[in-house]
N, C-alpha and C positions, 0 to 999 in steps of 0.2 A: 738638558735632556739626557747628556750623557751620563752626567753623574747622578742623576734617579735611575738609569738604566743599571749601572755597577750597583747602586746601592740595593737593587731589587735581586741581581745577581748574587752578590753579601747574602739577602736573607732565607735565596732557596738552599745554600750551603748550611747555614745554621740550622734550617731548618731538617735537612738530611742528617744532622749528627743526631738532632735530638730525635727525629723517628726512630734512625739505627738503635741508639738507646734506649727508649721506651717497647721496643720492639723484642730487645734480647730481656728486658725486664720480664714480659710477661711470656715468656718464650714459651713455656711450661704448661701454661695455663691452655688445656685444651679449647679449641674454635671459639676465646673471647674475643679474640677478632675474627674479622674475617680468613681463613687457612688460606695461603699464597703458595705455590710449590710450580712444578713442571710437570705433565703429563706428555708419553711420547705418543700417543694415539694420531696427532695432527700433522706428523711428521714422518713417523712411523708406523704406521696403519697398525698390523696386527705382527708384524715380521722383526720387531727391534730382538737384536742377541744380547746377551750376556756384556758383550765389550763395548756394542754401542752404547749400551745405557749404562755400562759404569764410565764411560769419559762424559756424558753428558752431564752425570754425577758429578764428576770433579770439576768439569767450569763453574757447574751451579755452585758448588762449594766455595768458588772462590769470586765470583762476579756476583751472582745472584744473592746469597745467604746472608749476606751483610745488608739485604732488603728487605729483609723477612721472607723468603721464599724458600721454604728449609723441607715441604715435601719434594718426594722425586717419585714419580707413579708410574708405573707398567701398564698401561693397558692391554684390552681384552687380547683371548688369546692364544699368552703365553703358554700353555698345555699345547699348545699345535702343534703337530709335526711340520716345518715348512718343507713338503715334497710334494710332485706334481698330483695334481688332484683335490691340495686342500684348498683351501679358500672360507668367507666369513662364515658361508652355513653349512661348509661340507660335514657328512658324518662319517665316522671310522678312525679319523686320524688323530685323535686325541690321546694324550700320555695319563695314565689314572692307576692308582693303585690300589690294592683290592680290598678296599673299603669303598670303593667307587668315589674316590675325592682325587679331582686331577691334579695335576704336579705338572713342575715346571718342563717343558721338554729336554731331555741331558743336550742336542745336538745343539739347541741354542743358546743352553741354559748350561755350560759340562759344569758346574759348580754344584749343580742339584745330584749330581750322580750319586749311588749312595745311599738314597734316601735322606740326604741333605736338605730338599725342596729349594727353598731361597734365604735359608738363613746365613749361607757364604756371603751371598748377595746385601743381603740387610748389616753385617755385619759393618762391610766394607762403606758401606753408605752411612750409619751409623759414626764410624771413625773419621768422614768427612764432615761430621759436626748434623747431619741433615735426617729425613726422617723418609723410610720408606714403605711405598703403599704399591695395591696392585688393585687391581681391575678383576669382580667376579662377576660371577650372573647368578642369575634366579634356580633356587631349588637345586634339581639333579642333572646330571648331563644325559641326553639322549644314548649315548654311550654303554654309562654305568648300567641304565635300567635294560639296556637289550644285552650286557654282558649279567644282568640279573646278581649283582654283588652283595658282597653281605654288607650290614653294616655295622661301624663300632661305636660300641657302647664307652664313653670316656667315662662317664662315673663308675663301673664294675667293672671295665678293662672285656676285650674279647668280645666277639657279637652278640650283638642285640638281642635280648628275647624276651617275648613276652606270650603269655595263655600257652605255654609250651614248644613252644617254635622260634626258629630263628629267624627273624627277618631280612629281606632282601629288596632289592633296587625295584622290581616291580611293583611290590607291596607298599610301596609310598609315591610313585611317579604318578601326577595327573598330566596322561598326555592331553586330553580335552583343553589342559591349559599350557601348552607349548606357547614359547619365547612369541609373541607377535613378528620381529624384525629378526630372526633365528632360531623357527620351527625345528629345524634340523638337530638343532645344537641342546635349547635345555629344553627342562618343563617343570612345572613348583612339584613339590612335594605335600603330600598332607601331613597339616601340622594338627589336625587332630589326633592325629596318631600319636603315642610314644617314639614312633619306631623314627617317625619322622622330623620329628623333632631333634632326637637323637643324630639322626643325619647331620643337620642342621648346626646341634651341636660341636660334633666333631671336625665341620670346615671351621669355623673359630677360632678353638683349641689350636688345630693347627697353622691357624698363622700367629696366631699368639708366640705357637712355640720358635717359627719361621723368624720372629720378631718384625712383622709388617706392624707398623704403625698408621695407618691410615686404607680404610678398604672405600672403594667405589662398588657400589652395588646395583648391579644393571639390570635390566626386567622387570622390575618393579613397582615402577612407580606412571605416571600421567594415565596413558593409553593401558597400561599392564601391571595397574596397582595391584598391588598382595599386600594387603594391610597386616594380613595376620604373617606373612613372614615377616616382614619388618619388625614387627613387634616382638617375635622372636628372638630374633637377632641381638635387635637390642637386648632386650633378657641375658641375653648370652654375653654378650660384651660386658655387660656390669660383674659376671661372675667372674671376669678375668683382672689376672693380677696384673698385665699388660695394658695397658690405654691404648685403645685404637679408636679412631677418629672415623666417623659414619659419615658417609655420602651417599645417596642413592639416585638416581636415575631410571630412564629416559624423562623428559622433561614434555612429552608432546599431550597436549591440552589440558594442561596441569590449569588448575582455581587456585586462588586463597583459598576456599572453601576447602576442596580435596589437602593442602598442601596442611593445613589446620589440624587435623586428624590425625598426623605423622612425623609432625615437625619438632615436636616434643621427645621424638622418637630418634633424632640422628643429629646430624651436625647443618650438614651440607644437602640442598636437594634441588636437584635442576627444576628449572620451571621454563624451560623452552626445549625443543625438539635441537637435532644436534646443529651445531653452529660453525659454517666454513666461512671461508675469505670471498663472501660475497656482499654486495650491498645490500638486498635484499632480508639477508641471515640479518646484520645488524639492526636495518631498520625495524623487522618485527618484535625487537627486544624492546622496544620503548615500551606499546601499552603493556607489556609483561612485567616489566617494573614497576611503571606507573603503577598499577594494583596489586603487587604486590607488596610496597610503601605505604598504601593509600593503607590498606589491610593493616598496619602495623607488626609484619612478619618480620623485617631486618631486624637481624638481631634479637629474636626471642628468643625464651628457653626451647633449648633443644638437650641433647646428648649428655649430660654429664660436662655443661657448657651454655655455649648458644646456639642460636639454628639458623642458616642464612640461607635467602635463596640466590640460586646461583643461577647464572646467564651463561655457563657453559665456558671450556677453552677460549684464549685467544689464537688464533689462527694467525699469527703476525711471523714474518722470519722467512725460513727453509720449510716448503712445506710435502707432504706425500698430495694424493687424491685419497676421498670417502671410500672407505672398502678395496684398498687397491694391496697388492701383494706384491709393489712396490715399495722403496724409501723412499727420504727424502729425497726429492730430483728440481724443484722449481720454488720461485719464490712465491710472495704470497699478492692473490689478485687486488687484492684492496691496497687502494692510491693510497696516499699519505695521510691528507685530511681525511679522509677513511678511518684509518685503521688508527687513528688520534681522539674520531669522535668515539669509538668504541673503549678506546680505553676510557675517554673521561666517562662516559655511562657506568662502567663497569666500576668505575671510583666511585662515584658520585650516589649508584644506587648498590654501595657496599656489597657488589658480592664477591666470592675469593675469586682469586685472581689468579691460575694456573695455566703458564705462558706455554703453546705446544710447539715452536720450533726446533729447529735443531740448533743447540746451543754450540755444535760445531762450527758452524758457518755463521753465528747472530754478528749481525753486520750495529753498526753503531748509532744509525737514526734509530731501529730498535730496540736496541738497547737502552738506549736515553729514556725511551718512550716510556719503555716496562717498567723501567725503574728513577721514573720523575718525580722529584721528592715531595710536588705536590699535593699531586694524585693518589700517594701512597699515603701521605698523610689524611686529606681526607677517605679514602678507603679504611682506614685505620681507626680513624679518632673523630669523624665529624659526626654529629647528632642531627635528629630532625631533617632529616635526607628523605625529600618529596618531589614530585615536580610540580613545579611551580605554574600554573596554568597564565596568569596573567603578564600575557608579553602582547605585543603590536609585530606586522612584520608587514613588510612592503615590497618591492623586488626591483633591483638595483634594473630601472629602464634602459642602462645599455648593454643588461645582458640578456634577451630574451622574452618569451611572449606568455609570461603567468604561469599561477599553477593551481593551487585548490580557491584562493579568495581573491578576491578584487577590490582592491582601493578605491575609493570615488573622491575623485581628483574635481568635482563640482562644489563645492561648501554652500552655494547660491540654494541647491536643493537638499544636500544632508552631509552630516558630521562629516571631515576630512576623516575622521575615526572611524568609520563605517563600514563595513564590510559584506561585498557579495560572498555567501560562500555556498559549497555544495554541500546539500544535506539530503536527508531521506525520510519519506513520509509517506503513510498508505494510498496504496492507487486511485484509493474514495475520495482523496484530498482533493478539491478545487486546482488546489496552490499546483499540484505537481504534474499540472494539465498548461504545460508552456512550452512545447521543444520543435523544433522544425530541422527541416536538412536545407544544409543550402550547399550547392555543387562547385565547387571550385574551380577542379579541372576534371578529365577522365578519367584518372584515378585517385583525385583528393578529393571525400566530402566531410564536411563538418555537422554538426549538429548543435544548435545554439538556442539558447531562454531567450524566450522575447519580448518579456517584459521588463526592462530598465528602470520601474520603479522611478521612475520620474529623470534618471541622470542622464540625460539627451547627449553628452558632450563623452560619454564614458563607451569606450567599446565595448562589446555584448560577451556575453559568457557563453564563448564556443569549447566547444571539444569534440576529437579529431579519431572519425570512427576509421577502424581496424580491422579486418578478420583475422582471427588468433591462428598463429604458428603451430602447424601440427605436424610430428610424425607421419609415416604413414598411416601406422597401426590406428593410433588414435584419432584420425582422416573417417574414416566409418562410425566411430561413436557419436562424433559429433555429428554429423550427417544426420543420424536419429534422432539427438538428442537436443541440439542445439541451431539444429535450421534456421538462417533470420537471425543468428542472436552477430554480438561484435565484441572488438575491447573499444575501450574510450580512452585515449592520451588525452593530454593536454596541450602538449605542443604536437606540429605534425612530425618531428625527427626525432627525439628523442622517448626510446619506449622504457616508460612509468605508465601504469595504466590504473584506471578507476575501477577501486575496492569496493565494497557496499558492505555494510554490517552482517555476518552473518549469521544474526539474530534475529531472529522476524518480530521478540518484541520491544516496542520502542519506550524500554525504560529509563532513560536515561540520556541525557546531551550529547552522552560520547558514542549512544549507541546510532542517534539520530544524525551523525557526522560520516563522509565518506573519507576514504584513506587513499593514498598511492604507494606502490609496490609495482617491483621489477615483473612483467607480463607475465601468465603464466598459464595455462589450460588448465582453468578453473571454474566452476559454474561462478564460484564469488565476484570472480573480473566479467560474468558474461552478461550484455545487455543487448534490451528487445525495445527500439521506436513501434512504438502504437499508432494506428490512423488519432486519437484522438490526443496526442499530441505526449501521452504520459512515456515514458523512459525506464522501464522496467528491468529490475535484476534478476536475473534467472535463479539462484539460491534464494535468497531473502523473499523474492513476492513484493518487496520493496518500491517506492519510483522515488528515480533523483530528482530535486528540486533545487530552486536557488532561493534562498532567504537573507535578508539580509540583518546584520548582526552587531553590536558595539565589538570596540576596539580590545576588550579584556576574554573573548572569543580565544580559545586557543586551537586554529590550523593544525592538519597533519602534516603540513607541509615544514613550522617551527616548535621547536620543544624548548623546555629549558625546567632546569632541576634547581636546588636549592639546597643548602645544607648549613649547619652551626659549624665552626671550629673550635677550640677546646680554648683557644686564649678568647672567645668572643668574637673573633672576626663572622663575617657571613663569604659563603663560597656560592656563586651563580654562574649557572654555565647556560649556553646558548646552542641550540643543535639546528640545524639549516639540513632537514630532509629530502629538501626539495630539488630538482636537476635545476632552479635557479640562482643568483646570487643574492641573498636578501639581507635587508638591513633592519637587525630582529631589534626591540628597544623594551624594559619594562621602566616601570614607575618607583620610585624609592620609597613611596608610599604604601607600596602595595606590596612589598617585599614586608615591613611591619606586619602586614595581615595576616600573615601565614605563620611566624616565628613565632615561638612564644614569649608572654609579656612585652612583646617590642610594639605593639599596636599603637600608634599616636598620630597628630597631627600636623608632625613639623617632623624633617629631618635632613642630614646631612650627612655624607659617604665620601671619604677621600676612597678613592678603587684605583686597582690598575689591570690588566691584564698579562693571566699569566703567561700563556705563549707565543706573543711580541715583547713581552718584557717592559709593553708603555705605561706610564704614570699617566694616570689622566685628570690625574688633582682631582676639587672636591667635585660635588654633582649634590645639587639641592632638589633636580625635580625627576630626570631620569638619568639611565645608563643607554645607551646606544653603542650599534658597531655593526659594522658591514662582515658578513658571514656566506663564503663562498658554499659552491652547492657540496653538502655532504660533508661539510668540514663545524666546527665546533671552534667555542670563545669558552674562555672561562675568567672571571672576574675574583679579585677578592677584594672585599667594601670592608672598611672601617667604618663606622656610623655610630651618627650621633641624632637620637628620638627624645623626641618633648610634643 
């Protein structure tokens, strides 16, 4: 066993040269891979100076860039003045010049003095081999248009005019459309205008001349789409002699559909709201991938390249707090198996990969992490990157009392492959007319289905009612609003609490399945017991039921992805969502059904797993493996199909 252990060791080293090298090959090659770099936003809130982010620079240069991680990005900001008073939506304190386009601030920035902006900066990042971006937002600053600025015309030099007049910061600002998450700060511009456009053009220009090679473009997009600025934009970029790499953001209730529209349009485009060190954040990335994949959007044409969608920061390291006008001060809240199953997602369903600690302090299990060679290779080079719906999962009976499905441990009355699980079906349904309470003690009651469906010998599918945790403030809303409603755990200690679709129509299996997520003062977590026995969500209009289901049912409780690697190997990873320990298993057969032309009747997988390092020789019928709660397996199969 030892000596498969070293020799597995052996191949993630060869394995690391040859990424290094394929890596620096296409180095050039705008977002043909996924873009990998640093942003200090997760560390740095909005407050990073001048010197913090050029030493953060230099370690990347010298630890990181030999990984492919060659951006280094500023986030938002940087134009602030840090003195008492400012903060993320304050107005007034912004540094702009009188063309109403802000500039970096000299006190944090003294390299910008001058009218330098950030080309000191880029320079110097540049000569570390590495590539530097910044963080904008949408349109004009709230700022420019109350100081009513002129603007510059880059094609005829000098201000803007048109029908006789010169135009100014009012003349293009739609305040009706201020920043949703920073009303104070911007607002679009009209780009039906000349004048506005113009604007538009001239922030470009000058990061072009800055030499920023990569911009993040904020306000824009999920919740606060401006299709026709983006489309701008791009416009603009292609006219420059400089390559800069398109990102846009916020990512909050972004579609394949919406993302379809725009995608054509940039490099990089968040498709999740912003992403911290909690479990919670992670776990709602799954179905945001999942359909995103399913979509065929990894890796299309985007920018003058490809177009990926992106699952946000890693949050791993030295970290700040959300909006805080502090640095970094604490590490990051997510455990190990945590912050391991996030990276392999973040491989597995290829999106870039821009690490936000402080690379002053990057300790060495995260280090390892970021740069596992992989991870980095399938992030890099693996194909046909889905998730894999067909797994089995069961819950390791000495840790714990269930979670979304129920095994039937009878075979006498149906399949050992069988499964109770919770679903959701309209209140008219017969089926969703089974729920009682039954009182434990004084302050524990359950609420459990009572129909067993025949399996006498199986304990019943309880869950364990809650009144949700409030504020004060929000102590009186719900009062009105939610009288009689609760959350629903699973177990009585540990709070995960019952999601319900919130979609009211039931198109679909995934949409008819209930989820778990960390509690939260939500109508989606909130539920109402009926005298007739039905279990109603308070968003959806919904009632939970119990149905039972074959073995290739995919739990929110278990996930697992799938992907090609470039010599033929196949890469399957395992994710355990659930607060228990479960022992996830799929079929070797069923992994053919997915991949393409490997469909057959017979086959054969030598695998091991990559972070134990065990060999588990061949497997003719499944893969199997105990998978702690929150933590992730990843396999790599050789196989052989006839």
């Amino acid at each position: 066993m030892k000596r498969l252990y070293f020799l597995f060791l052996a191949g993630l080293l060869v394995l690391q040269r040859e990424l290094t090298e394929a890596l620096s090959e296409r180095q050039e090659q705008q977002a043909d891979l996924p873009p990998r770099g640093w942003n200090s936003y997760d560390s740095f809130s909005w407050i990073i100076s001048e010197n913090e982010f050029l030493h953060n620079a230099e370690i990347i240069s010298k630890r990181l860039l030999p990984y492919g991680y060659k951006y280094v990005v500023v986030d938002f900001l940087w134009y602030r003045r840090k003195v008492n008073g400012a903060h993320t939506d304050s107005l007034g304190f912004d540094v702009i010049d009188k063309w109403g386009r802000v500039i970096p601030d000299p006190w944090r920035w003294p390299s910008s003095r001058g009218g330098k902006g950030f080309s000191e900066v880029a320079k110097k990042v540049h000569d570390m081999g590495l590539k530097f971006g910044i963080h904008v937002m949408r349109g004009i600053s709230t700022q420019a248009v109350n100081a009513n600025s002129l603007i510059l015309d880059t094609i005829k030099g000098g201000a803007y005019e048109e029908s006789g007049r010169q135009w100014r910061g009012k003349d293009i600002g739609l305040p009706e459309r201020a920043c949703a998450w920073m009303p104070h700060g911007f607002m679009s511009v009209n780009t039906k205008t000349g004048a506005g456009k113009a604007f538009l053009r001239s922030l470009y220009h000058q990061y072009a001349e800055w030499g920023v090679d990569f911009v993040k473009h904020d306000c824009v997009f999920g919740d606060d789409l401006d299709v026709k600025e983006i489309s701008h934009v791009s416009e603009v970029l292609k006219e420059l002699d400089h390559r800069i790499l398109y990102s846009i953001s916020p990512g909050s209730s972004v579609t394949p559909a919406m993302a379809k529209d725009v995608s054509s349009l940039v490099n990089m485009y968040r498709i999740t709201g912003d992403d911290w060190d909690t479990w919670g954040d992670v776990a709602a990335h799954f179905n945001k991938s999942r359909d995103f994949a399913a979509a065929k959007m990894i890796g299309a044409s985007g920018f003058q390249g490809k177009s990926w969608p992106d699952l946000d920061m890693l949050p791993l390291g030295w970290l700040t707090d959300p909006g805080s006008n502090q640095g970094p001060h604490r590490k990051s809240k997510l455990s190990p198996d945590e912050q391991r199953t996030q990276m392999t997602l973040w491989s597995m369903a290829k999106s870039p990969l821009m690490f936000g600690g402080d690379m002053r302090k990057l300790d060495e299990r995260t280090y390892g992490l970021i740069t596992h060679p992989v991870l980095l290779e399938i992030n890099s080079f693996s194909t046909n990157n889905m998730e894999f719906p067909y797994i089995t999962g069961r819950k390791n009976l000495k840790s714990g009392k269930g979670i979304l499905n129920w095994q039937s441990r009878n075979s006498k009355n149906k399949s050992a492959s069988d499964r109770r699980v919770l679903a959701l079906s309209s209140c008219k349904d017969q089926k969703g007319k089974g729920w009682a309470v039954e009182t434990i003690d004084e302050d524990l009651k359950r609420i459990c289905w009572k129909d067993d469906f025949g399996i006498k010998d199986d304990p019943p599918v309880c869950l364990y009612k809650k009144k949700p945790q409030l504020t004060s403030d929000e102590e009186a809303i719900y009062m009105q609003q939610y009288q009689g409603n609760f959350h629903l755990l699973t177990t009585d200690t540990i709070d995960f609490c019952l999601d319900a679709s919130p979609n009211r129509k039931l198109t679909s299996k995934e949409l008819k399945t209930c989820s778990l997520s960390s509690c939260t003062w939500n109508s989606n977590q909130m539920w109402e017991l009926n005298s007739n026995g039905t279990l109603v969500n308070s968003y959806s209009g919904l009632c939970a039921a119990v149905k039972m289901v074959k073995a290739n049912f995919i739990s929110s409780g278990i996930r697992s992805w799938i992907a090609t690697g470039r010599q033929g190997e196949i890469y399957v990873s395992f994710f355990n969502l659930s607060p228990d320990t479960m022992v996830i298993s799929a079929n070797i057969l069923d992994l053919a059904r997915v991949l393409p032309g490997r469909d057959s009747r017979k086959a054969s997988c030598r695998y091991s797993e990559v972070f134990s390092g065990r060999d588990y020789g061949v497997a003719k019928q499944s893969i199997s493996i105990e998978v702690e709660m929150h933590a992730s397996a990843l396999f790599i199969l050789s196989c052989t199909f006839s």
